[in-house]
N, C-alpha and C positions, 0 to 999 in steps of 0.2 A: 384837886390833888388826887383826890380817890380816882378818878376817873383817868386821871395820866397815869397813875400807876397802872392800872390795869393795861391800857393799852400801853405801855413799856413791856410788862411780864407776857403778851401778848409777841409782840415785836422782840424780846430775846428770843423767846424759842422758837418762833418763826426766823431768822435769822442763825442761831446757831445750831441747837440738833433741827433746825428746816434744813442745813445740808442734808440730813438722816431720814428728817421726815418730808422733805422733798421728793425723796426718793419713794418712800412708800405710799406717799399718797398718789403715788403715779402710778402702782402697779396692779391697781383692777381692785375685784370684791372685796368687799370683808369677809374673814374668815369665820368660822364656826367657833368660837371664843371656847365654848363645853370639850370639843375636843382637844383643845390645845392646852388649858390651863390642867397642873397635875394638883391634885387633893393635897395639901401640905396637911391634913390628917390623917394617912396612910399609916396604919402600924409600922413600925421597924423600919421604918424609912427618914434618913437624914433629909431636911430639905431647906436649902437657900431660896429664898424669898426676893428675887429679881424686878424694880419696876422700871419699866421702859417705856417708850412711845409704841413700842411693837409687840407683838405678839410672837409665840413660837410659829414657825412658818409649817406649811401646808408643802410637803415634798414636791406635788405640781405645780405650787406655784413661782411663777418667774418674779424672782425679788432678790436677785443680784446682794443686793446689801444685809438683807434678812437672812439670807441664805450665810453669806459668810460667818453672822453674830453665830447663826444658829450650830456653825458648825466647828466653831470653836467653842461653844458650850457642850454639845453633845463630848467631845474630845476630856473636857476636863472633867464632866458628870462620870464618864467611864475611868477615868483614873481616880479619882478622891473617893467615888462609891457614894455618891451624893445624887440628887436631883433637885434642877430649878424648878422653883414654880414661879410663871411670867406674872405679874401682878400688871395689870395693863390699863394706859390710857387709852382711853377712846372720848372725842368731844362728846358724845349722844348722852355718855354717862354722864360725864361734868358738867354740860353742858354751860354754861356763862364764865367757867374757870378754866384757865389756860394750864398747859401743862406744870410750867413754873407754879404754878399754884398750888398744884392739888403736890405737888413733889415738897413742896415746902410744907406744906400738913402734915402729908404723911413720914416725913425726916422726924420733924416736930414733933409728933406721936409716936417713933418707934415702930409702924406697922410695916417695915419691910428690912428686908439688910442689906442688899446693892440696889443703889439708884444710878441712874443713868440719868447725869448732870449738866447744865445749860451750866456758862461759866457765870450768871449774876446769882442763880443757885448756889453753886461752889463757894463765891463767897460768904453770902451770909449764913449757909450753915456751916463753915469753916470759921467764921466768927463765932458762930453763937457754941463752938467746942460738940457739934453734933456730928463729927466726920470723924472714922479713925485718918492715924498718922501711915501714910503708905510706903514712906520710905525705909518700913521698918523688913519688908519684902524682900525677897532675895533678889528678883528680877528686876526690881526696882533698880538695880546698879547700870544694865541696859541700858537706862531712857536717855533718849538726847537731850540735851541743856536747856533745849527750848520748849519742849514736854514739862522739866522740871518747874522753871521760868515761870513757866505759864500755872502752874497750877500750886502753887503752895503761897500758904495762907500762916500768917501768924509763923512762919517757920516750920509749918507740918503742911506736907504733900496729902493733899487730903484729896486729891482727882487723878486718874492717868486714863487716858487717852486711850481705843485701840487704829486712830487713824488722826492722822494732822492731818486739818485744809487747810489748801491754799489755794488762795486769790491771785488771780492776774489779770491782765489786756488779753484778750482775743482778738487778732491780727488775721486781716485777712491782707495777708500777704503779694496777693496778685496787683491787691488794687495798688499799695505801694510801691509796687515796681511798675505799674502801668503809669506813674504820675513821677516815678523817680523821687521819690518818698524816705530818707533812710528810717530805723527804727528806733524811737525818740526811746532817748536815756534821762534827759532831763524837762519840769515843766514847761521849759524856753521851747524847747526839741517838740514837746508832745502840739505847745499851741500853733507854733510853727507847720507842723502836718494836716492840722486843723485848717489852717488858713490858705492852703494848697489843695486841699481836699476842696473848702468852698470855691474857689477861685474854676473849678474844674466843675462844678457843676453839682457836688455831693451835697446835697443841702443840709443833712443832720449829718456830722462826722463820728459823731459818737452814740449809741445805742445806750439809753438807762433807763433804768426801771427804781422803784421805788426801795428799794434794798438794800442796794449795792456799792452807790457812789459813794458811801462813806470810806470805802477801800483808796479812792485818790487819800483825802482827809489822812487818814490813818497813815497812811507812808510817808506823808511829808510831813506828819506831825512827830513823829520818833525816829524816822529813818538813821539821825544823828545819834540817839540814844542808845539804838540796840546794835549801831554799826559803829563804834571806835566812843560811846560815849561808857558811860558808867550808871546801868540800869538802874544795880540794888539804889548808890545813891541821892539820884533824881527821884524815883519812886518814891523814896523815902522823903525827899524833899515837897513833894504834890500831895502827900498823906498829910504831911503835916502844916501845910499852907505856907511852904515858905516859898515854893513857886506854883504857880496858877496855871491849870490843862489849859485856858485859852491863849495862852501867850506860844504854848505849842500847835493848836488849833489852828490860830487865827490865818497862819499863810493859805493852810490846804482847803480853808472858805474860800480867803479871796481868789484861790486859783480858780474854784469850781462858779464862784459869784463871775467871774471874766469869762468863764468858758458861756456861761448861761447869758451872759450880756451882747458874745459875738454871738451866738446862736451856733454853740458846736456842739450844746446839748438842747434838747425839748424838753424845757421845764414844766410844762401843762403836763407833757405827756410822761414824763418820768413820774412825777406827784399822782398818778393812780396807775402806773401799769405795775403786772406781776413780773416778779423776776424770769426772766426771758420768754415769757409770752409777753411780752411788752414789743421786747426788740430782736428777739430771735429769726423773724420772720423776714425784715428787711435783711439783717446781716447773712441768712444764709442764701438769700436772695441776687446778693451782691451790691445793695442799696448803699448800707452802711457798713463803712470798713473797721472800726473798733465796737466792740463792748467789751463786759466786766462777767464774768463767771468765775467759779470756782470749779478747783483741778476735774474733779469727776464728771464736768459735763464735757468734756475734752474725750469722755471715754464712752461715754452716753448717746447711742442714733437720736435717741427724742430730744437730746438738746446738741450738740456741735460735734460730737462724735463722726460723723458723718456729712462734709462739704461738696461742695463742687469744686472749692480751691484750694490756692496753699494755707492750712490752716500754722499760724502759731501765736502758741502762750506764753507771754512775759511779763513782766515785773512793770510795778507802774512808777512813773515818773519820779525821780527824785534828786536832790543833789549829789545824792551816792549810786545814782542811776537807779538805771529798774533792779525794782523792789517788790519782793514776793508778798504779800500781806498775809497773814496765817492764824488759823482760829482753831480752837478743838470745842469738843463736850470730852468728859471724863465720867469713867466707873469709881464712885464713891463706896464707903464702908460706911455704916449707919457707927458711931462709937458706942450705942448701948445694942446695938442687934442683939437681937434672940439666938442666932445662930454665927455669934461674929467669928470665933474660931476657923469656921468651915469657907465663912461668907472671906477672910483674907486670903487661903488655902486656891479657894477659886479665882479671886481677883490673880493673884501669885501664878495660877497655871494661865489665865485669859492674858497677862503681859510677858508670856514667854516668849522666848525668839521663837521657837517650834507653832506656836500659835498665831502671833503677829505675823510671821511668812504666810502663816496659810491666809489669812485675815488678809491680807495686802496681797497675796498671789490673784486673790480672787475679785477682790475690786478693785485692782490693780489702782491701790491708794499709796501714798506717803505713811509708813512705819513709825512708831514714836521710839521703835529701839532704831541704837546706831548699828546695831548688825544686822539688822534688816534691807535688803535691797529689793527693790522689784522694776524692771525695764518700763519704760514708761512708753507712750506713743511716741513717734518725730515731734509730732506739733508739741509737746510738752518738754522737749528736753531742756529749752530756753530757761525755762521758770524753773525745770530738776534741777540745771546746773548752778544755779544763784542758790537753792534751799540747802545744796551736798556743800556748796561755800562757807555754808552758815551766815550767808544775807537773806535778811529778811525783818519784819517787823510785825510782833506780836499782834492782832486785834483784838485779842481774851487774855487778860493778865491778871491771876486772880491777887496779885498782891496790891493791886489800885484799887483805893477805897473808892474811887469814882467809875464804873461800870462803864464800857469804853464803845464795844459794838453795838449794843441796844440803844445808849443815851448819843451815838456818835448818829445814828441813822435817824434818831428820830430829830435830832437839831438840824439836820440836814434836809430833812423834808420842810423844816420850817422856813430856810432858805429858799427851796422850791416854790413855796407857796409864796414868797416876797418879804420875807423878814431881810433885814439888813446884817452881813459881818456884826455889827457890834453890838445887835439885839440876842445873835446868835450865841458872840460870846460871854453877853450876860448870863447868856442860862447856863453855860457852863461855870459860871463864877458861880453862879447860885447851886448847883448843883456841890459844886466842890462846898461852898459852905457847909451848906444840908449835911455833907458827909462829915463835916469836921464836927459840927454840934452833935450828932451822936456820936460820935467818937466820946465828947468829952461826958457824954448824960453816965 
């Protein structure tokens, strides 16, 4: 058990802020840490206490995503009369503890005031009452519904967001119109393209990597829930055991269990490739006409930013059609911080509309305010126009006491590996147990 756990806590933040730290480990050196971190012992000096996966960034250097944070922090240090000091992970320090790790120590301990939160973080420090309440913020009136959704805990918004991802299909579109293809709305639809694709000579129709296919799973497992059902009440229904995650589960296995049986996915090869160095290569090849990415590699040259064809992004398969999948990380308030007055002060200007615009102008992401817009590429507008609907289905909900994208990817790999549907949804049954007896200790 000790050892699943680890590699779990390993596997969320690889998975959720790995959209964030995706990005940074792709962009070159390490930085000089001495220059970047400021003395939180400076005389006369206010200073908020920041831990992140990153550092303050380096003017020269190209880090798109670093650059945004850093310059929506520079904007509020100058208004509040404050300064952050980055309290930074890096593996070489920790080395054998995962991000989640060392963030849940140091929550635990008080030794910072904003952390920058994976959502299986969020919740058990939102259980254990170590988050303040964010919605007590001015800006906080802004967030979209699915921002909110997503992050409060016990009834206290205890995380916000400065970007929602989202999940979709990357479509290469030529090939579907080269085979007279249309663009599958539903499971019937998507295996249907599949078997037209083979028939033509496509041998692998779908592109996975070990990460990501949980994103079919997730939309056919809530689609109904978050689109015309009754979230609070169902949630509250799987917290309490009176209905079972694998009875929601269980379809979006056997979809991917069929897709793995006709060969429309490579089960070998998804069970050890990285996300889109696994399948990147065929797809932008022209090999393979689907994979699974999220929004920013749409905008990204080193991942699909940059095709030879028609590229587009949509929603995956569902009885509500395609459906956008959507995750965040969130900026937490430590509730005993050292400096919590300043440390909400700052959260409060980092969720402004004037801030989120620049945030989202610059990596040209999805806003967690509603009055945020930013133009998206062509190939993305497919997947914009389902999220501006408000279709979609959550993958990070921190009010499920059962942790959704970490424990959903890794019962997915067990599938890969040859576990059977109903081995799979024992774990989840065991799982949801596990969560209900500490509920009651």
């Amino acid at each position: 058990m000790k050892n699943r756990k680890r590699s779990f806590t390993r596997l969320t933040s690889a998975c959720l802020a790995g959209v964030l730290l995706f990005i940074l480990a792709a962009c070159g050196e390490k930085q000089d840490r001495g220059n970047n971190l400021l003395d939180p012992k400076e005389e006369n000096e206010r200073v908020v206490n920041l831990f992140s996966p990153m550092e303050k960034s380096d003017p020269d250097a190209e880090n798109v995503a670093r650059t945004a944070f850093d310059k929506t922090i520079v904007i509020a240090e100058e208004q509040l009369g404050v300064k952050v000091a980055y309290r930074t992970y890096t593996a070489e320090d920790y080395r054998d503890k995962s991000y989640d790790d060392v963030t849940l120590d140091r929550a635990r301990n008080n030794m910072d005031d904003i952390y920058l939160l994976n959502q299986d973080v969020t919740v058990k420090l939102g259980e254990e009452g170590l988050l303040m309440d964010l919605s007590t913020l001015e800006n906080a009136k802004n967030l979209r519904d699915v921002v909110r959704m997503a992050n409060v805990v016990d009834g206290k918004l205890v995380a916000i967001p400065q970007e929602v991802v989202a999940y979709g299909l990357f479509i290469n579109k030529d090939l579907f119109d080269q085979y007279e293809v249309a663009l599958p709305k539903t499971p019937e639809d998507f295996l249907e393209c599949c078997r037209v694709f083979r028939e033509n000579g496509i041998e692998t129709p779908v592109g996975a990597n070990r990460w990501w296919l949980e994103t079919f799973v997730l939309a056919q497992a809530y689609a109904d829930m978050y689109n015309g059902g009754d979230p609070e009440a169902e949630i509250a229904a799987l917290n309490s055991g009176e209905r079972k995650y694998s009875d929601y589960m269980r379809p979006g296995f056997e979809f991917l269990k069929k897709m793995m049986e006709l060969g429309y996915i490579d089960a070998e090869k998804a069970y050890v490739s990285e996300a889109i160095e696994g399948e990147g290569e065929d797809f932008l090849a022209g090999k393979t006409p689907i994979v699974m990415a999220y929004w920013g590699a749409a905008n990204t040259e080193t991942a699909y930013g940059k095709t030879d064809f028609n590229l587009q992004v949509i929603g995956f398969p569902t009885s509500h059609g395609q459906m956008p999948v959507v995750s965040m990380t969130g900026l937490g308030v430590g509730a005993e911080a050292e400096h919590a007055e300043d440390a909400m002060r700052l959260v409060n200007l980092l969720i402004s509309d004037e801030s989120l615009q620049l945030f989202a102008e610059t990596n040209r992401v999805i806003s967690p305010s509603k009055n945020v817009e930013v133009e998206c590429v062509p190939a993305l507008k497919p997947l914009n126009d389902k999220i501006q609907e408000n279709t979609y289905v959550l993958a990070t909900n921190a009010g499920m006491k059962v942790e959704q994208w970490g424990n959903t990817c890794l019962i997915v790999r067990q599938l890969l590996n040859g576990a059977t549907v109903d081995e799979c949804m024992a774990e989840f049954d065991r799982l949801q147990e596990e969560a209900l007896n500490g509920n009651e200790k």
